[in-house]
C-alpha positions in Angstrom: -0.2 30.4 1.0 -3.2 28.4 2.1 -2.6 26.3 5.2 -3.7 22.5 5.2 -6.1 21.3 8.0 -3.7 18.7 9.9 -5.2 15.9 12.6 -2.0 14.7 14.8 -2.0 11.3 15.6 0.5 10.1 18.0 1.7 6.6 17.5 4.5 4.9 19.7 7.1 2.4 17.8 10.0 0.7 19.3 13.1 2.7 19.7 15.3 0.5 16.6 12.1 1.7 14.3 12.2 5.1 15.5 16.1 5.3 14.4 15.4 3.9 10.9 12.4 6.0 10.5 14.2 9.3 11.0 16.9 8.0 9.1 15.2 7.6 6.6 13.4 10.5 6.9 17.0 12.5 7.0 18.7 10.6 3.5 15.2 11.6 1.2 15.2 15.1 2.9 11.7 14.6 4.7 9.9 15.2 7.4 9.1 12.4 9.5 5.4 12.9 9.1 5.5 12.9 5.3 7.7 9.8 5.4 4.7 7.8 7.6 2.1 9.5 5.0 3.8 8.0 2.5 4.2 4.6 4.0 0.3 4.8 5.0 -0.6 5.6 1.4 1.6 2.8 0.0 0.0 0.5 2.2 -3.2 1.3 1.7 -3.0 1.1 -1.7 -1.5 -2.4 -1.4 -4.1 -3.4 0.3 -6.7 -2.8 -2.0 -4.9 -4.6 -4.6 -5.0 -7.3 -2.8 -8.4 -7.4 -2.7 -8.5 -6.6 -6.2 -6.8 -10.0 -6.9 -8.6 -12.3 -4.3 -11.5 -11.1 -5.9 -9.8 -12.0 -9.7 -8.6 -15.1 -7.6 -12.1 -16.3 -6.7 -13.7 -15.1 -10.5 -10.8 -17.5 -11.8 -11.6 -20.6 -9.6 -15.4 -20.6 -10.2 -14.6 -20.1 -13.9 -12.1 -23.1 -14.1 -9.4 -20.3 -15.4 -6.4 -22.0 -14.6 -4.0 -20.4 -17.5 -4.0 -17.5 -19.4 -5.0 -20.1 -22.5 -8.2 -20.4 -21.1 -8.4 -17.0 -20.9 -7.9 -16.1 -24.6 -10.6 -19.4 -24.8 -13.0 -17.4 -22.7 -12.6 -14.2 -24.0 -12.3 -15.3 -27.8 
């Protein structure tokens, strides 16, 4: 089995975070570690949407899009 290079990064949380966190961890059947790898990668990916859409956001507003009409007007 090949062995995964791992950087450990120690983070601090208050202790009523640090019970839901291995709860958590406990009910899916995960390690702590993957649970917080998981929650980066869902944030992170949440954040570039965001992005994504204040960038669509921005396109809309100095199109005058106000509907999905004009849309289908634009795009037509």
């Amino acid at each position: 089995m090949q062995q995964t290079q791992r950087s450990i990064i120690n983070i601090s949380v208050p202790p009523a975070l640090a019970k839901r966190i291995e709860r958590i961890a406990k009910e899916e059947n995960r390690t702590k570690s993957e649970l917080l790898r998981e929650a980066f990668r869902v944030y992170e990916f949440n954040r570039d949407w965001a992005r994504i859409r204040a960038i669509g956001e921005a396109t809309a507003r100095r199109m005058g899009i106000k509907s999905y009409e004009d849309i289908e007007r634009i795009a037509g």
